[in-house]
N, C-alpha and C positions, 0 to 999 in steps of 0.2 A: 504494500500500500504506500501510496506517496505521503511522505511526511509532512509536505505540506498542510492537505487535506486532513489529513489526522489531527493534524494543532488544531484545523477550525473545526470541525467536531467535536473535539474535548472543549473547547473554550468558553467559558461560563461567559463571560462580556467582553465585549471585542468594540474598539472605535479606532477610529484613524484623525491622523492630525498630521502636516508639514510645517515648515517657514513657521516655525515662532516668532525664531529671531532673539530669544532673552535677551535683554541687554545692549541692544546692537540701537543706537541711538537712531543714525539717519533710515531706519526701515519705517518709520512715523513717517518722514517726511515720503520716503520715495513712495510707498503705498499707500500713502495719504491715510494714514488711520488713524482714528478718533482721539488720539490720545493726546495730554499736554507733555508729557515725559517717560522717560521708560521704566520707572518706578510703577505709575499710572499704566501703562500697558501692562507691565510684566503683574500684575499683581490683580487685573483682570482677566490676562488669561491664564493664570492659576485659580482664578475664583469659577471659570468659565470652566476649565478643566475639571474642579474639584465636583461642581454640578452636573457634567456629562456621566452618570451615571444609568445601567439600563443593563437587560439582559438581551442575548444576540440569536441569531436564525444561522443554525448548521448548515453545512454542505454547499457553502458557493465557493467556485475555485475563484481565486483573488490573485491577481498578478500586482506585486505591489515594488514602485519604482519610483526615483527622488523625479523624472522626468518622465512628461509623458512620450509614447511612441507609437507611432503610426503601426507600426507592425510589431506585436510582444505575440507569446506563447499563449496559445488556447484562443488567441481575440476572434475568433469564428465560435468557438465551441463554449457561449456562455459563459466565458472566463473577465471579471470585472478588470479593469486595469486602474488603481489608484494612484494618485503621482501630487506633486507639490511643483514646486520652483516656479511656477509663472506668475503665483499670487493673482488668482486670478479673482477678479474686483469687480463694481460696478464701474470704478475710476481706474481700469485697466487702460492705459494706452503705451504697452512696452510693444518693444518691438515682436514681441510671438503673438499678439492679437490677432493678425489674419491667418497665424498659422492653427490657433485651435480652432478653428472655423472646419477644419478638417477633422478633426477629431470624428473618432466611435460615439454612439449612444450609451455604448457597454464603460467610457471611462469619464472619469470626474476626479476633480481637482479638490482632495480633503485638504488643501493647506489652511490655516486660519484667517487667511484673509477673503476667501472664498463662504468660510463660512461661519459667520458672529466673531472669530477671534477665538470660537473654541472646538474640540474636539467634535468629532460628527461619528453617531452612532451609525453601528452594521444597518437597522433598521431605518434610518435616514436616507442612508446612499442605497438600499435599495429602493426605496420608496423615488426619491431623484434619477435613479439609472432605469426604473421604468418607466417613470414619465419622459424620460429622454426618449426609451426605443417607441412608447406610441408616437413620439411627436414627429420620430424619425419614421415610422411606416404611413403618419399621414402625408410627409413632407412638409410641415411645415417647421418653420425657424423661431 
């Protein structure tokens, strides 16, 4: 059996998170996030953290990578792909903005700037990666 698979099957609570950032001063500024200081961030998104609490849903193969990729293992076969680094925002204007335009329905961006500033349960991103694939079999954006 693939070890992978085995972890999320035993795993009582499972959530995903990227790009904190602890400490790192100008990621306020570049991603424009709500914060006056990084006292002030850092100690919301441990409060943000300490909240995301929940129990999780067995059995989804997860491919999980600091970037996202057009092409990872299993991305035909049900296989989620999770990823950080692009920080992706309402106030995203980096330069990989036209490039997740291509992305899969099957992957999403758990970094905290994508979402509240705090962790995002199993049962989030599934509930987000489905509404993705209907949005993607209607065709629309």
């Amino acid at each position: 059996m693939n070890r992978d698979i085995l972890f999320f099957e035993k795993a009582e609570r499972l959530f995903f998170t990227s790009d904190t950032h602890f400490g790192h001063r100008n990621i306020i500024k570049y991603c424009e996030r709500p914060f006056s200081c990084i006292e002030e961030m850092d100690d919301a998104l441990i409060a943000n953290w300490n909240r995301a609490v929940g129990k999780n849903v067995k059995g989804q193969k997860i491919y999980l990578n600091h970037y996202p990729f057009l092409c990872y293992g299993g991305s035909y076969r049900n296989t989620w792909q999770l990823y950080g680094h692009v920080h992706t925002s309402p106030a995203n204007r980096g330069l990989d903005v036209p490039r997740l335009k291509m992305l899969m329905p099957m992957q999403y961006d758990v970094g905290v700037d994508n979402n509240n500033y705090r962790p995002i349960s199993f049962e989030q991103v599934k509930k987000i990666i489905r509404n993705q694939i209907e949005l993607s079999n209607t065709g629309i954006d």
